[in-house]
C-alpha positions, 0 to 999 in steps of 0.5 A, a space after each residue: 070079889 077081887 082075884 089075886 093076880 101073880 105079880 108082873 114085872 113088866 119092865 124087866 121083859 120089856 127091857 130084854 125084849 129091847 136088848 134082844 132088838 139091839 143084840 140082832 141090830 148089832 150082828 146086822 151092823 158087824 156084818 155091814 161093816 164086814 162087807 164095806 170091808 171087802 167092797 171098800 176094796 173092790 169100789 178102789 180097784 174098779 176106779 183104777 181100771 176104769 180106763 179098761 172096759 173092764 173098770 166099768 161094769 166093775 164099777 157098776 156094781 160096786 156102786 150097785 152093791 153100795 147102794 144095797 148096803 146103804 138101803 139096809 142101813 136105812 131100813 135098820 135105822 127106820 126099824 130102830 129108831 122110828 124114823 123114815 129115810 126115804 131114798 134120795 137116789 135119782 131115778 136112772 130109768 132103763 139106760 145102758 151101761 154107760 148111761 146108768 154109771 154116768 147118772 150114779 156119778 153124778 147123783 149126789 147121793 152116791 156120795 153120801 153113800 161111800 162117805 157111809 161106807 168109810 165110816 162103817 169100815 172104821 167104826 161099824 165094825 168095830 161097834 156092832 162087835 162091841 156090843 154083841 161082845 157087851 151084851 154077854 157081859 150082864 147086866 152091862 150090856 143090856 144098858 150099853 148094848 142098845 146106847 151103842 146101837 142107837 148112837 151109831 145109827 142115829 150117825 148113819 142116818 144122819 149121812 145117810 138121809 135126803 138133804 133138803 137141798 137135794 129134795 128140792 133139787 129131785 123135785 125141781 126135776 120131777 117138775 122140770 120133766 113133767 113140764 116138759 112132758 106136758 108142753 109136748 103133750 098139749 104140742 101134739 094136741 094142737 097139731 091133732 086139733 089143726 089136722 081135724 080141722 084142715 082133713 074134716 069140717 074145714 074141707 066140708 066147709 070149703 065143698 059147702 061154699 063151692 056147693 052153694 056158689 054152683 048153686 047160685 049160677 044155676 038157679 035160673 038155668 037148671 033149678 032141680 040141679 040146684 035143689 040138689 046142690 043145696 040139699 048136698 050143702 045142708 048134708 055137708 053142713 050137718 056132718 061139718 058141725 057133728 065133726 066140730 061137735 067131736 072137736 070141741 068134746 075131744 077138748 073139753 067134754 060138755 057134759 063136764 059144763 053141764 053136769 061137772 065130774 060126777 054128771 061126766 063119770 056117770 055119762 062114761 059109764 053108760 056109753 062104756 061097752 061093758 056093765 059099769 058100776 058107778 060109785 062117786 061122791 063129790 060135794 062141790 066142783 072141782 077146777 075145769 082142767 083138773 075135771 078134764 083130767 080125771 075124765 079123760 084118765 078114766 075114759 082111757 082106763 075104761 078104754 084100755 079095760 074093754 080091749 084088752 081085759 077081757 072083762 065083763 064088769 068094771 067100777 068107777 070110785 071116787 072120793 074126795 078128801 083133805 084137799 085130794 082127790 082119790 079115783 079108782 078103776 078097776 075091771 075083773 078081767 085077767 090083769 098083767 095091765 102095765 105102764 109102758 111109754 107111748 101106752 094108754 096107763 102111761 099117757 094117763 101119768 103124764 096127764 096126772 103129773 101136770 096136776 101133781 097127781 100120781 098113778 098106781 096100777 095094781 094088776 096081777 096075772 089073773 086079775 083084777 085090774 085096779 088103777 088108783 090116781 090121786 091129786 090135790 084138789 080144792 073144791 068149790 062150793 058150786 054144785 051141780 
């Protein structure tokens, strides 16, 4: 038996919930457009002193201040109409004062965001007050009301959004520093392989040769001292070729050829000095270096985690999907892990960017630990 229902008019709700959206948009506007009002002012003011010392922490912030407004905007614009403004800024990094203005001058964005401010003095005012103004005005402002937020907005995030040219340009530069980054890297690597080699199974071999040369002239005269010295050259033999054995494995790990990745992550856990869980699934062979990456990063994660954690228990994660590889690291120590340069976790993302890869640490005081990295990836169909 069918109950009779009260009738509903869903529209009507809806469409007040709407013009209550645009009501609250349209204060969030008039009051930006207030502040560009008094910050317009102040960006002209501190450009005209800037020949002072005065004018440049004044137009620092200034500009900071600008950039603020603009990232409300962009925030009330992906609210409002459902799309994303990524930030288009440069990053500055820590620099001085002087460093940092000079990186905000020349970053094209900077720009995008005063040709903003202008026009949210001149018409972001004027239109966020007249609509609240039209919303009182019912039913008019119900159905102007929200066509005057949208219109300004869909403006706003048209000058205020990431160009294509400057996309490309920011990541011609992400490219440029992680080229850079990773030329360094494989210099230092190579002056570390050549001091390994010159400091240890180099000189082990040249006292091999000396042992072995000795050991000729006096095998008539004094067999037992040459026994000796033979007995000496297979010791310094042996220690040579266990001293190459760690060259080669600091390189590229065996157990990579061997076993591939999953073989490699498990081998780290076993020679971990704290219990490791092991939870990977991998159908297929990655590429050798991206293999190599990832085993080195969580070596070094796993490192990091047993000296400076505290931690009894680690994990290892891994997925594969969509073309992408997901690993994750996580102990249950007392975290506060950070990313600082000449750092383990930092050394980690210069590892990861020469793949495209990125690196996120989540690690609050108290724990735990977890370090996610992902990186595009295309398996093989060779398995192990």
């Amino acid at each position: 038996m069918r109950k009779n229902r009260p009738m509903t008019s869903p529209e009507k709700p809806l469409s007040r919930r709407g013009a209550m959206a645009s009501l609250g948009a349209a204060g969030e506007i008039t009051l930006q457009g207030l502040l560009s009002i008094l910050l317009l002012p102040l960006l002209i003011v501190s450009t005209a002193l800037i020949v002072i010392w005065v004018g440049l922490p004044m137009l620092a912030g200034s500009l900071a201040l600008a950039r603020s407004l603009a990232g409300w905007e962009r925030r009330l614009a992906a609210r409002m109409l459902g799309i994303e403004l990524p930030s288009p800024y440069r990053p500055v990094g820590d620099v001085g004062l002087r460093e940092g203005l000079r990186a905000r001058l020349t970053d094209a964005a900077t720009y995008r965001d005063l040709t903003w401010l202008v026009v949210s003095v001149a018409a972001g005012f004027a239109l966020g007050l007249t609509s609240m103004i039209l919303y009182l005005i019912l039913p008019l402002g119900v159905l102007a009301s929200p066509v005057i937020v949208r219109t300004y907005l869909t403006l706003s995030s048209l000058m205020l959004r990431r160009s294509g040219t400057q996309a490309l340009e920011r990541r011609i530069g992400e490219l440029s520093t992680s080229r850079a980054e990773t030329v360094d890297t494989q210099a230092a690597e190579i002056r570390r392989i050549e001091r390994d080699l010159h400091d240890g199974a180099q000189a082990r071999l040249v006292a091999l040769s000396m042992n072995l040369g000795l050991a000729e002239q006096m095998m008539d005269r004094d067999p037992d001292l040459s026994r000796e010295l033979i007995a000496e050259s297979r010791h310094s033999a042996s220690i040579a070729l266990t001293d190459l054995r760690g060259l080669v494995r600091g390189i590229h790990p065996p157990v990579l050829a061997d076993r591939g990745l999953v073989g490699g992550l498990q081998a780290l856990a076993l020679a971990a000095p704290l219990e490791v869980d092991v939870d990977v699934v991998l159908v297929g062979r990655a590429p050798a270096p991206v293999e190599s990456a990832v085993y080195f990063a969580v070596a070094e994660a796993l490192t990091n985690a047993a000296k400076h954690s505290t931690a009894g228990n680690a994990w290892i994660w891994l997925r594969h999907s969509h073309n992408r590889l997901t690993v994750s690291v996580g102990d249950n120590g007392i975290g506060g892990a950070t990313s600082t340069p000449g750092g383990g976790l930092h050394g980690i993302e210069r590892r990861l960017a020469a793949f495209d890869g990125t690196m996120t640490v989540a690690s609050p005081a108290g724990g735990p630990t977890i370090i996610s990295m992902e990186l595009p990836c295309v398996l093989s169909s060779e398995r192990i």
